[in-house]
N, C-alpha and C positions, 0 to 999 in steps of 0.2 A: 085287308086288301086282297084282292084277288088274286090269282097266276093268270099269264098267257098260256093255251096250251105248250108253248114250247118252254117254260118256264116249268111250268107244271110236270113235264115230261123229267129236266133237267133236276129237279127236284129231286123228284121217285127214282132215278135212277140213281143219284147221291145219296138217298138216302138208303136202298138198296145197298150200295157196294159198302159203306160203312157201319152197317148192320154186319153184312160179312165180314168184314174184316174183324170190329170188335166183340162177336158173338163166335162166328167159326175159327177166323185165320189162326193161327200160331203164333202173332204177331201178341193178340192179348188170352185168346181163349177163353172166353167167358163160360162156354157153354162147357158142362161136363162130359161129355164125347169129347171135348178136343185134350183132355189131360192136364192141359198147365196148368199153373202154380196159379196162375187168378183166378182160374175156374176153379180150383181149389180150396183159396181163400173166402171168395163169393159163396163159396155151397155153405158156408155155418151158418149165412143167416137166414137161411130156407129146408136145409135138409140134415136128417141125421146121418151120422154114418153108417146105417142100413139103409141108405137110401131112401128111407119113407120121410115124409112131412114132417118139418120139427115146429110142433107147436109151441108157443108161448116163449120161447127166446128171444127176451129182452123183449117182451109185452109184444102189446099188437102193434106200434107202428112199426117197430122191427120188425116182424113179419112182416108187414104188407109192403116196406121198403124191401125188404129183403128179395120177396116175389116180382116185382117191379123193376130190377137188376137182371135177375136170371132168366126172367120168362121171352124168347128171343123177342118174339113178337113185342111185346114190351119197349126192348132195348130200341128195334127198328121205328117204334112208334115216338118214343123220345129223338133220337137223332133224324128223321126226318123233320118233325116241327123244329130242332136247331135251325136243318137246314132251309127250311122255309124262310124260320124268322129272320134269317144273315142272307137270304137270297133278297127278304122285302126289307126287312132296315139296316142289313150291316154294310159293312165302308167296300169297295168297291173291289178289294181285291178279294173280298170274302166269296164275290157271283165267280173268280178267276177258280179258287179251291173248288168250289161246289162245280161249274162245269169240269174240272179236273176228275171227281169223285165220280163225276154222270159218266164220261170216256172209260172209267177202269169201269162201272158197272157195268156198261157194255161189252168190253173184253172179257169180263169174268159172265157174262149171260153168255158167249160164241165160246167160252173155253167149255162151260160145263156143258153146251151143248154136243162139241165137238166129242168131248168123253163120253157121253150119253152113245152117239153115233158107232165111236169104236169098236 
């Protein structure tokens, strides 16, 4: 099924701010620059503790599951198609969260812009 562009818009901007949130915020911290304990936990099954590539832990689809978690891009590319698919077939208050999600993406595009400007 298609988007409307305004559907489309509301989409990419939901799926924007919940990329943020579960890759950067402090909220989950996925990412290794943010320090917490998930990004933590998520680094054993992509990286050694030198930092470099851990191959072969727990075979390959552990790896490639592993990379598919940490890679933000990744992350962003998984929870947008969520938010697609509960935009075109989930129950009605699911399009209420996901424009919920598009308003914070907004505010968090005019905050980082505002810091940028500082």
């Amino acid at each position: 099924m298609m988007l409307t562009p305004f559907a489309f818009v509301v989409v990419a901007l939901a799926g924007y701010r919940l990329t943020r949130l579960v890759v950067f915020d402090s909220l989950f911290g996925f990412n290794a620059e943010s320090g917490s304990s998930m990004s933590r936990r998520l680094d054993v099954w992509s990286w050694a503790a030198d930092g470099s590539v851990r191959p072969g832990v727990g075979g390959w689809f552990r790896d490639k599951v592993g990379n598919l978690l940490v890679c933000s891009y990744c992350v962003g590319v998984w929870l947008t198609v969520g938010c697609w698919a509960l935009w075109v077939w989930g129950p009605s208050w699911a399009r209420f969260g996901i424009t919920a999600a598009a308003v914070a993406g907004v505010q968090a595009l005019l905050s980082a812009a505002d810091h940028r400007l500082q």
